[in-house]
Steps between C-alpha positions, in 0.01 A plus 500: 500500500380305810673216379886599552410638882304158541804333393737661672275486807504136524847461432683777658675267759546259228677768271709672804587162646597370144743784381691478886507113458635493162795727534576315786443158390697579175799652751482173748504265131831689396624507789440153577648405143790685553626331832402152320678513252841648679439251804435210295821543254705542801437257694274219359756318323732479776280368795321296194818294461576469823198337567518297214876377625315334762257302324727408220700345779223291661392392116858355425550378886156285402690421149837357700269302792359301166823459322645349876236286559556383107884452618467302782200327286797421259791388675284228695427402131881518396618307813227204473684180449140349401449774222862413338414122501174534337641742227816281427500165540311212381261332767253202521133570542510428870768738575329724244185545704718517867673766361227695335298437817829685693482774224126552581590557835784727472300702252248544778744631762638706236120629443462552826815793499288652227160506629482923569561461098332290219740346286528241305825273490628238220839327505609305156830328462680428184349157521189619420306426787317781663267580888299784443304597868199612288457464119205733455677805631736546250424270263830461246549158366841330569607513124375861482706599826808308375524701171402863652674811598470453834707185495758559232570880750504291796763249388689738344601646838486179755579692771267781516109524619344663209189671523311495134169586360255243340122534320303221474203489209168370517463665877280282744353556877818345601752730353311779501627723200784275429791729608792349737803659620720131544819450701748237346784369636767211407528152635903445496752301652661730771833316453506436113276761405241256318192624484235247465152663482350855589227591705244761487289711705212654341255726659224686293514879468202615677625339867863658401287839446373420873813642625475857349117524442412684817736782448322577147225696411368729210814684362724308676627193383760229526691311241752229498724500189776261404802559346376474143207730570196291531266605753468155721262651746324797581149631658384623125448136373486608173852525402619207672759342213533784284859626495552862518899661454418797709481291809887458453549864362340630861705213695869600351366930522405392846834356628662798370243731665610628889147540608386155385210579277410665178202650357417421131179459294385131508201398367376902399522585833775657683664275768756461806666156448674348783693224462667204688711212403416156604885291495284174615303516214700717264216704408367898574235568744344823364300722666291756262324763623234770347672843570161679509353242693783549745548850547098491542561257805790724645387834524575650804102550665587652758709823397165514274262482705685797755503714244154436327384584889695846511360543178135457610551653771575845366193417271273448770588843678441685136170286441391583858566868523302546132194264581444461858167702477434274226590128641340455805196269326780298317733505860186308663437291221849411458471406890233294437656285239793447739319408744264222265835386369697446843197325682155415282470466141130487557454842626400779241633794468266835536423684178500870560708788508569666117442366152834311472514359872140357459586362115814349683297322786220395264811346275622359828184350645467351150856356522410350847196323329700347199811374752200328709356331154864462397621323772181277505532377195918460519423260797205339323777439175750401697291175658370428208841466317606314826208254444609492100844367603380245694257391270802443221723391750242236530506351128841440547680200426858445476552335135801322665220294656328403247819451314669218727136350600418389130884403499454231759176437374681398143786311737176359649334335192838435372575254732185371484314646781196629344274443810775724736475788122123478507499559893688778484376659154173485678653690834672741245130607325372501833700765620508693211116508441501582895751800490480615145145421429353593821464906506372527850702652767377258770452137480383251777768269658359192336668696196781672639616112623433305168763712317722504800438132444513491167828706500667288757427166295686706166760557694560138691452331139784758394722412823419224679285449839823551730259793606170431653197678521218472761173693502312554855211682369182574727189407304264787578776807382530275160199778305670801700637766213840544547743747190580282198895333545580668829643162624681317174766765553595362843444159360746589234788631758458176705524257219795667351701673777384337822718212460832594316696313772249222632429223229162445601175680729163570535286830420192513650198752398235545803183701483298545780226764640559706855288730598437766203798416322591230251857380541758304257837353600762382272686297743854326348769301709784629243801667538331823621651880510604798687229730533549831638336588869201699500453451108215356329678397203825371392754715256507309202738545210300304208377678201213274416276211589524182339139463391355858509529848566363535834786472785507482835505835599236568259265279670517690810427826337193342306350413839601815676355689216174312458435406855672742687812501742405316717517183309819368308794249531718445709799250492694336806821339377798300688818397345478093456116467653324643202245765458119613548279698367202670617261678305204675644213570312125609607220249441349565114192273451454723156 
């Protein structure tokens, strides 16, 4: 019989405090149910859409900025005397190459009014003869693009700029997944009406997603239909080319519809669709959104919250007045934890007071001790996944440059140069044993400059020596350890982007030792770069190295996370003088 008054004496506060809480945690749940649900059916769909109005209307004002830089893009096309000649009439091979040379450099300025976008562009007159700017990114064949859709649509209205979809098979790195949304247009005689080619603008669906993708996110998503009801781009990749008739059910129940959306059940889930049409393109911008996911989002929080707090506050009074006598051990131990919580997770908490307030600071202390270990070993995870990326970031190599080395190495031995092929076959295993081979993190500079040497003679057998490269290297930092490829990278930007507009430079690589520190300059006389004031490094907008993983920034972080912040690069740039740059590293004799 001791049992039930030991039971009850140990959990009296537990068992008063527990009936008062639950009624009034069960009438703060209703309650708070109650005003959800009325708030959120009356109001979330209307400040929902009108939020939605807005960034529908930025999407299809980034939709018509494309479609006018493709019009302009056009018309230059349309109005080039050059283009007609080439297209129509017969030519000898000298006026052949003048005006192919005066097509490459229209295309260019052309290009140039399309640089915010990629696209590719092809003309091809009746004649047969074609100018593509770049084969490989939408690779159709001339006798493939003559019999397709897209051309027999575009010539059957001359006048128009069309806007149709297009999947290429066999996806490479170049084209990505092989979908293209391609504007066509007409070459005609403005007087007679003769049309004597087409031309074609192609740009692949993942940069035409760019200009939706960072208004999407889970449960709400964005598709562009056409007027047939294929899907020619949206963020769920997955039904990009399937063709769906409900697309143009919602469009026409849309028009019809006052408020400018509709809610139906679209893939098992119900859905507010918003729609827009696109004229330029003829197509319908769609906008779908998860209604749960939505009225989640739009609950009004703060009507809530007010009256959770009346709600609890009436609570507290009733709790108070029944277990004052009873609290005052749990009062200071709830003051404790406030206070460990606001200002020292260190500090523990004292265990006394009654049965349940010392099980809950014993629980607590306990907690403390496992957030301490916890944390610990989150920040000990977190390097060591940090050091795992590098690592594999590392054994990197870009296939595309092993691809077009052992092309020119075939070109090589082809025309006979075997002793130029064996030079840079050699160069090629060098590196790779050197980068691939080589697991260590830190190699000396000897190293570190026989691939950068071995790299740089790849790449002049590949283009030429109108580029040349010095080395000014200080003989006693040559056994100094310095992080595997930190300055190929920099190599690689110079060779390949220093001198776009110059024909022909130097890059020189320094090392040298002052004081503690080990230094290395890239140093190039090319066309150099704007680099902001006060920042370390440049913005760049390139996805990917040419030889491997590791990038510029990267480099910088490597050091910074290896050797501290202190050390790093930095790059000093001037438009037309070229560019340096410094990297600071401690000594390593390791």
């Amino acid at each position: 019989m001791r049992f039930i008054p030991d039971r009850f004496k140990h959990n009296n506060l537990f068992i008063i405090m527990f009936l008062i809480t639950v009624i009034m945690i069960i009438t703060v749940s209703l309650t708070i149910t109650w005003t959800t649900i009325r708030m959120s059916e009356q109001f979330f769909i209307e400040k929902f859409s009108i939020t939605n109005s807005k960034v529908m209307n930025q999407v299809k004002e980034s939709f018509e900025s494309f479609n006018y830089s493709i019009v302009i893009a056009s018309n230059n096309l349309l109005q080039s005397g050059n283009t007609k000649k080439i297209l129509t009439e017969e030519q000898s091979n000298a006026e052949k190459m003048s005006s192919y040379f005066n097509m490459n450099q229209q295309m260019k300025r052309i290009k140039s009014n399309l640089d915010a976008y990629e696209v590719g562009i092809l003309v091809m007159g009746k004649n047969g003869i074609s100018y593509a700017t770049d084969r490989t990114y939408w690779p159709i064949s001339d006798e493939e693009l003559k019999t397709s859709v897209l051309t027999s649509n575009t010539l059957n209205e001359p006048k128009q700029l069309m806007y149709q979809y297009d999947h290429r098979t066999n996806p490479t790195v170049e084209i990505g997944d092989g979908n293209f949304i391609v504007a066509s247009r007409a070459l005609m005689e403005r007087i007679s009406g003769t049309v004597y080619g087409s031309m074609y603008f192609a740009i692949q669906e993942s940069e035409f997603r760019k200009f939706y993708t960072n208004y999407t996110n889970p449960g709400n998503d964005v598709f562009v239909v056409n007027k047939l009801g294929v899907i020619v781009s949206s963020n769920r990749t997955e039904l990009i080319g399937k063709k769906s008739e409900d697309f143009l059910h919602y469009a026409e129940k849309i028009k019809d519809n006052p408020d400018h959306y509709i809610i139906e059940n679209f893939l098992d889930k119900d859905q507010i669709i918003f729609m827009e049409y696109l004229p330029s393109f003829d197509m319908y911008l769609f906008n779908i959104i998860d209604k749960q996911i939505a009225i989640g989002d739009l609950i009004d929080k703060k009507e809530i919250v007010l009256i959770s707090m009346g709600i609890v506050f009436v609570a507290l009074i009733i709790v108070f007045l029944a277990s004052r006598r009873l609290t005052n051990s749990l009062s200071r131990l709830v003051k404790q934890i406030a206070n460990v919580s606001k200002y020292d997770f260190h500090q523990y908490v004292s265990v006394t007071g009654t049965y349940e307030t010392r099980q809950i600071g014993k629980a607590f202390n306990s907690m403390l001790d496992e957030l301490h270990e916890y944390v610990e070993q989150l920040m000990l995870t977190q390097k060591q996944k940090r050091n795992a990326e590098l690592a594999a970031l590392q054994q990197q190599i870009n296939p595309h440059f092993l691809y077009n080395t052992l092309t020119s190495i075939k070109f090589m031995v082809q025309q006979g140069g075997k002793e130029e092929a064996e030079a840079t076959i050699n160069a090629l295993i060098s590196l790779l044993q050197n980068t691939i081979g080589n697991v260590s993190e830190t190699i000396t500079v000897k190293q570190e400059l026989d691939n950068l040497k071995n790299y740089v003679l790849i790449n002049q057998k590949r283009y030429g020596n109108r580029i040349k490269v010095n080395y000014f290297v200080s003989p006693d930092c040559l056994e100094h350890h310095i992080p595997k490829l930190i300055l190929q990278p920099f190599m690689e930007n110079s060779f390949f982007h220093a001198f776009n507009r110059k024909t022909e430079g130097y890059i020189n690589v320094l090392v040298w030792q002052e004081g503690k520190n080990l230094i290395c300059e890239i140093v190039d006389n090319g066309d150099g770069m704007e680099v902001t004031p006060g920042s370390k490094l440049p913005n760049t907008k390139r996805k990917q190295q040419l030889f491997s993983g590791i990038g510029v920034r990267n480099v910088h972080e490597r050091i910074q996370l290896i050797y501290g912040e202190q050390y790093g690069v930095k790059i000093i740039s001037e438009l037309g003088e070229g560019t340096k740059v410094r990297i600071v590293l401690p000594i390593n004799t390791i």
